[in-house]
MARLO-492463 format. One line per 10 residues: their letters; for each residue x, y, z of N, C-alpha, C. Coordinates in pm, whole numbers. Layout:
N
a = X/Y/Z/X/Y/Z/X/Y/Z ~ ...
end
This chain:
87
xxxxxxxxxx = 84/-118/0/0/0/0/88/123/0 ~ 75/237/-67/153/340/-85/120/450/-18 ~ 145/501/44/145/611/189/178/748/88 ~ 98/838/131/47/988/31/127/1049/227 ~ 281/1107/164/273/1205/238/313/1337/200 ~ 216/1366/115/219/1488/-17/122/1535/-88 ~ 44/1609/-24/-110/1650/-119/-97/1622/-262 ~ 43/1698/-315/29/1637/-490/112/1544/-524 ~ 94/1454/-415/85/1306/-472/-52/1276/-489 ~ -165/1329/-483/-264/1259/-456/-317/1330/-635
xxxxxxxxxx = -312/1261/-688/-362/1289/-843/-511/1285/-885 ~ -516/1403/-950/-695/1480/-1018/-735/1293/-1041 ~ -869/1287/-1032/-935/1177/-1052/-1062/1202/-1154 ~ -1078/1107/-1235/-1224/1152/-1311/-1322/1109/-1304 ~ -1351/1003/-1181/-1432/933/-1204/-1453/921/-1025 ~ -1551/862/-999/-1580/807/-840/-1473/655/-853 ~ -1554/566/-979/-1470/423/-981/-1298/455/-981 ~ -1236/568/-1011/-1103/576/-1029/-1043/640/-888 ~ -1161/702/-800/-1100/772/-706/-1051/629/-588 ~ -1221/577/-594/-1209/417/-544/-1114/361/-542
xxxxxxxxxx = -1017/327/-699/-962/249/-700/-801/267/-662 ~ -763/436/-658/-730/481/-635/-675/474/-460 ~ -756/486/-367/-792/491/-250/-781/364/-219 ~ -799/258/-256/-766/123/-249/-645/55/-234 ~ -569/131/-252/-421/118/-301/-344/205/-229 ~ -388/328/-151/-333/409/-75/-396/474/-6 ~ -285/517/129/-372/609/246/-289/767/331 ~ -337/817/362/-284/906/413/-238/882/472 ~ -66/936/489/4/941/634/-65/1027/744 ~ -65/997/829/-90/1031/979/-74/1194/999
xxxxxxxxxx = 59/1199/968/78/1385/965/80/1427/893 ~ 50/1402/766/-12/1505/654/-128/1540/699 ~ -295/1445/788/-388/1463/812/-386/1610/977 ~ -277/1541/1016/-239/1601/1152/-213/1793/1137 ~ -125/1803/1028/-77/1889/979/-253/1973/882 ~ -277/1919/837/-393/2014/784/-480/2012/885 ~ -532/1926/923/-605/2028/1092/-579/2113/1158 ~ -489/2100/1160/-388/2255/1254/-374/2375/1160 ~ -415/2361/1057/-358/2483/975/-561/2587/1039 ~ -478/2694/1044/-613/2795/1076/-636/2854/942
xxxxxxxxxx = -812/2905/935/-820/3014/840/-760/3141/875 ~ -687/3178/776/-645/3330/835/-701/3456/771 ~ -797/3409/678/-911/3527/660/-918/3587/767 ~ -938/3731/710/-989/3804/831/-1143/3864/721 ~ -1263/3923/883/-1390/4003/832/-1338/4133/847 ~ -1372/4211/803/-1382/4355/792/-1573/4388/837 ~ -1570/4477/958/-1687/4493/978/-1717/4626/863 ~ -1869/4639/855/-1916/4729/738/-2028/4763/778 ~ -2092/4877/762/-2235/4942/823/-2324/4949/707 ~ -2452/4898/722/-2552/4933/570/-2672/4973/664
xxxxxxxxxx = -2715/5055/594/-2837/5120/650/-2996/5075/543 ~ -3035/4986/619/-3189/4939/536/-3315/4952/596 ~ -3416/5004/507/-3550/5023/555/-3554/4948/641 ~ -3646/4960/748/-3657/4904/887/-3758/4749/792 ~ -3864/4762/686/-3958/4688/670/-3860/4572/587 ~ -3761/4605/504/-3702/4541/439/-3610/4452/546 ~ -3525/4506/636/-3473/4400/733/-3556/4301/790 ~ -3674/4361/853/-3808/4256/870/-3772/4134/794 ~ -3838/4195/677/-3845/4042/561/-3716/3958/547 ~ -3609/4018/572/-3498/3916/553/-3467/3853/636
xxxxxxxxxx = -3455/3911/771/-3483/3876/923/-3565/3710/956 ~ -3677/3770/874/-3795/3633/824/-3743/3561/779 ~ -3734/3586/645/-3667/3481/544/-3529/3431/626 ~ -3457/3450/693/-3349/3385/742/-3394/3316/846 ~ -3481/3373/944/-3530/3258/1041/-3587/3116/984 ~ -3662/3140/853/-3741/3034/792/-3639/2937/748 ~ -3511/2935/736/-3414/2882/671/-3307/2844/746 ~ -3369/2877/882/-3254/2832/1053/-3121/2887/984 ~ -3112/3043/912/-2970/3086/905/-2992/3234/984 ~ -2828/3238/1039/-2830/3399/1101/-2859/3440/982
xxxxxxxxxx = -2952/3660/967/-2964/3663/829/-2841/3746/825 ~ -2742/3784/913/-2597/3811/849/-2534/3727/704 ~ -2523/3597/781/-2468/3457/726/-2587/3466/559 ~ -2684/3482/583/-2768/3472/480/-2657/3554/366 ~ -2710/3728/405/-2669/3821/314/-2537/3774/255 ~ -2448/3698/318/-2319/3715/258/-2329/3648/167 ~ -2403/3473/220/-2420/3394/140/-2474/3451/-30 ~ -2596/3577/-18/-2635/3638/-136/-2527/3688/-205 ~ -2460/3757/-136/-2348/3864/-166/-2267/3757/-291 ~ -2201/3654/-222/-2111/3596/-266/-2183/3503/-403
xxxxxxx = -2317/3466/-382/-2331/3424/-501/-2398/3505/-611 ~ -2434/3639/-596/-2417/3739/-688/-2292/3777/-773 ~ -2181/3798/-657/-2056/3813/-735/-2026/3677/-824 ~ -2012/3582/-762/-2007/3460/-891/-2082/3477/-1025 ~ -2207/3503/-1015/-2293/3516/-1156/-2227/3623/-1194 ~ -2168/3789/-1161/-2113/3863/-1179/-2000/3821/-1324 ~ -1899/3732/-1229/-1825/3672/-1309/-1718/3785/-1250
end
């Protein structure tokens, strides 16, 4: 069995049956797994102020409760997949 202690050892796959077969044949060393847990995000937020109709926060407020998301977490979520269609 061949021991991956090298992310690019681990080669693009095209298929599920190739990742399988792939994976069959080899496993992660111990501290390669060890080593990417420990790594932190080091994004940082930048706080930002928007000022919205009181009736319009309502509704999003709503719409995010209906969807068990903070509607912070919501908006960004919008944010970010606007900019994608953006391109």
């Amino acid at each position: 069995m061949k021991v991956i202690t090298n992310w690019s050892e681990v080669p693009s796959l095209e298929s599920e049956e190739a990742e399988a077969a792939f994976w069959a044949e080899a496993r992660l060393d111990g501290r390669l797994m060890n080593a990417s847990l420990l790594k932190v995000d080091s994004r940082e937020s930048t706080t930002i102020t928007l000022r919205f109709d009181p009736r319009l926060l309502a509704r999003i407020k709503r719409l995010a409760r209906s969807r068990y998301l903070n509607y912070q977490s919501m908006m960004k979520q919008w944010l970010s997949e606007r900019l994608e269609k953006e391109g």
